[in-house]
C-alpha positions as CSV (number, residue, x, y, z in Angstrom):
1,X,206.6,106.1,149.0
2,X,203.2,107.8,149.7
3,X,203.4,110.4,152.2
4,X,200.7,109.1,154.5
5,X,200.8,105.3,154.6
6,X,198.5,103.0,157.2
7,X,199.8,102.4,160.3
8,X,200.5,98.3,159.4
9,X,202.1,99.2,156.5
10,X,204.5,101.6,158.3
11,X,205.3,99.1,160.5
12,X,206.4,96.4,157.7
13,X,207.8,99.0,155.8
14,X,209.9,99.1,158.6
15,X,210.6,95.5,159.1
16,X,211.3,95.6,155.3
17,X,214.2,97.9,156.2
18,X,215.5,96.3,159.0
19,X,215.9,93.1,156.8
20,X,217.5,94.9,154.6
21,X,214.6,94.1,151.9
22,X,214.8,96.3,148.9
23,X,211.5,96.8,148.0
24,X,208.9,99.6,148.9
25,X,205.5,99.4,150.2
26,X,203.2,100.6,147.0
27,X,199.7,101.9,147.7
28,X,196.9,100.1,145.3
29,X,194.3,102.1,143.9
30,X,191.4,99.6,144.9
31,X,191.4,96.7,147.4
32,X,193.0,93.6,145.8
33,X,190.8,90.9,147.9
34,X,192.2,88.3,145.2
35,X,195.5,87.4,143.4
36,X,194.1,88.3,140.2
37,X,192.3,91.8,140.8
38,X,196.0,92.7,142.6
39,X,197.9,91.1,139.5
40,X,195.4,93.2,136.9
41,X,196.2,96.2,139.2
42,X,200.4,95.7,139.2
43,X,200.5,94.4,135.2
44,X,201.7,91.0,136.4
45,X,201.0,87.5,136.0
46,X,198.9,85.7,139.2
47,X,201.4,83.6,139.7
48,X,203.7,86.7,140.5
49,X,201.2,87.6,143.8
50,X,202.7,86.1,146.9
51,X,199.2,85.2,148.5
52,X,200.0,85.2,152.3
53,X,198.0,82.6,154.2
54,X,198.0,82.1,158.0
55,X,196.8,78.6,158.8
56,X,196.5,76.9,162.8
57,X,198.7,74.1,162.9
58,X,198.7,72.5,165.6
59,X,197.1,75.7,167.4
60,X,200.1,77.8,166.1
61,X,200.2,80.1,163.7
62,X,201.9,78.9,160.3
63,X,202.3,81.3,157.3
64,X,201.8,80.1,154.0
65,X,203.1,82.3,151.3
66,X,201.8,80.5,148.2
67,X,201.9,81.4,144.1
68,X,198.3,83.2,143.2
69,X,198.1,80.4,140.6
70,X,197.9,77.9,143.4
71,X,195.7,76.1,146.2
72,X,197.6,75.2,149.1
73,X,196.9,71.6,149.9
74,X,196.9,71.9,153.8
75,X,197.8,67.9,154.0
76,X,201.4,68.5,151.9
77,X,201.6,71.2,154.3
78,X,200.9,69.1,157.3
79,X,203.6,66.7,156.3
80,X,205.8,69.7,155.5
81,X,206.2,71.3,158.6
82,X,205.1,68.2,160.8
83,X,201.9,68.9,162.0
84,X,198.9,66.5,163.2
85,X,196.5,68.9,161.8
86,X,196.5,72.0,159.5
87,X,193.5,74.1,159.2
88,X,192.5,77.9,157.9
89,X,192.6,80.1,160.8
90,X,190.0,82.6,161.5
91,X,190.5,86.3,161.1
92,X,190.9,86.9,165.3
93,X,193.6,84.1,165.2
94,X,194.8,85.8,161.9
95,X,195.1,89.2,163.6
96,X,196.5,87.9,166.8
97,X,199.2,86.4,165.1
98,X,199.7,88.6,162.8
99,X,198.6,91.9,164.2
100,X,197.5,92.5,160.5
101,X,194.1,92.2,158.6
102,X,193.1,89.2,156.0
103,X,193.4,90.4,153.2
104,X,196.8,92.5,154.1
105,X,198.6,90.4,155.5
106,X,202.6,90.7,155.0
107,X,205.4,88.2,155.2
108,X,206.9,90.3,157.7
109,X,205.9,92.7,160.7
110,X,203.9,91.2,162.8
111,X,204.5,91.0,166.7
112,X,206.5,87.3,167.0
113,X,208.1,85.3,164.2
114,X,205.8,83.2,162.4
115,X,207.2,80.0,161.1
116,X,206.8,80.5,157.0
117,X,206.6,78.2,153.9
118,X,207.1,79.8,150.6
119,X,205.4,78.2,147.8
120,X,208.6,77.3,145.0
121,X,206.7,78.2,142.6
122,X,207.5,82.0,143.0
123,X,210.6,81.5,142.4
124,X,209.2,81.3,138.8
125,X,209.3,84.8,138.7
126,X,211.8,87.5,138.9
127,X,209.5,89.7,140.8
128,X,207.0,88.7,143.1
129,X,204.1,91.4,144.8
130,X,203.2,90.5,149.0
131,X,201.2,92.3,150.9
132,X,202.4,94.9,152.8
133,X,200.1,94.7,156.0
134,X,197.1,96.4,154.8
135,X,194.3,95.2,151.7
136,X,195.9,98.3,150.0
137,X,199.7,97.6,150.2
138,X,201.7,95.9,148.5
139,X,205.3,95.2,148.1
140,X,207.7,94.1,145.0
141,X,210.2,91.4,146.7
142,X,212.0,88.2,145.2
143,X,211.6,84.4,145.9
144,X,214.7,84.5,147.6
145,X,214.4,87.1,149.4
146,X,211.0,86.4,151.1
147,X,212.5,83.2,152.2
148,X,215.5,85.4,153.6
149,X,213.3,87.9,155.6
150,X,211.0,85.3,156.9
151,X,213.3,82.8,157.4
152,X,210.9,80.6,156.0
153,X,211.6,77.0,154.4
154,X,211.2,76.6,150.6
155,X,208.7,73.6,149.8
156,X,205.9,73.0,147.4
157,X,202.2,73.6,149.0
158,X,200.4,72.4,145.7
């Protein structure tokens, strides 16, 4: 691990270890702002990037950790978690909930639970990059694992 990490990332790093999550926070050598620029910087497939959306449903927050290769269809993901009304938060709702930046934002860390749908598709893949709280950081995780730490629910979001 780097010896000087930002402050977010120290935090989830942390969280990582107190879930008893394996994998380290990595620092990228150039902001990732999408799947594919982070998957051409880790040598993986996009649909190995955890993307980590934060959506208002309902006016609460609701993490969406979805496959790079996919669009999250915010009507499945209405029905999904029973909401009247799904919608993209903005980045002030994003960082309230999160207390984390779009763009950096990591399945785990932030100052309450968020409730959590992971996209199936990861589960694709043997390893799977989130962010780790910052648009530098990253982590390496599993499907099963994210929906462990997060206690998220498994569903499709395509």
């Amino acid at each position: 691990m780097p010896e000087k990490l930002p402050s977010n990332a120290v935090v989830v790093q942390s969280a990582l270890r107190e879930l008893g999550a394996g994998g380290e926070i990595v620092v990228l050598p150039e902001k990732a702002p999408t799947a594919a620029t982070a998957a051409a910087q880790l040598g993986c497939e996009v649909g190995a990037i955890a993307n980590s959306l934060i959506f208002d449903a309902d006016g609460a927050p609701l993490l969406v950790l979805t496959s790079g290769a996919h669009r999250v269809d915010v009507e499945l993901i209405a029905r999904t978690v029973g909401a009247a009304k799904v919608r993209r938060a903005t980045p002030e709702f994003v960082r309230a909930a999160t207390g984390q930046p779009i763009g950096g934002v990591a399945p785990v860390g932030h100052p309450a639970p968020v409730r959590t749908v992971v996209d199936n598709w990861l589960g694709k893949h043997e390893v799977v990059w989130a962010a780790g709280g910052h648009p530098l950081t990253v982590f390496p995780t599993t499907f099963d694992e994210l929906v462990r730490i997060t206690g998220g629910t498994a569903a499709d979001v395509e």
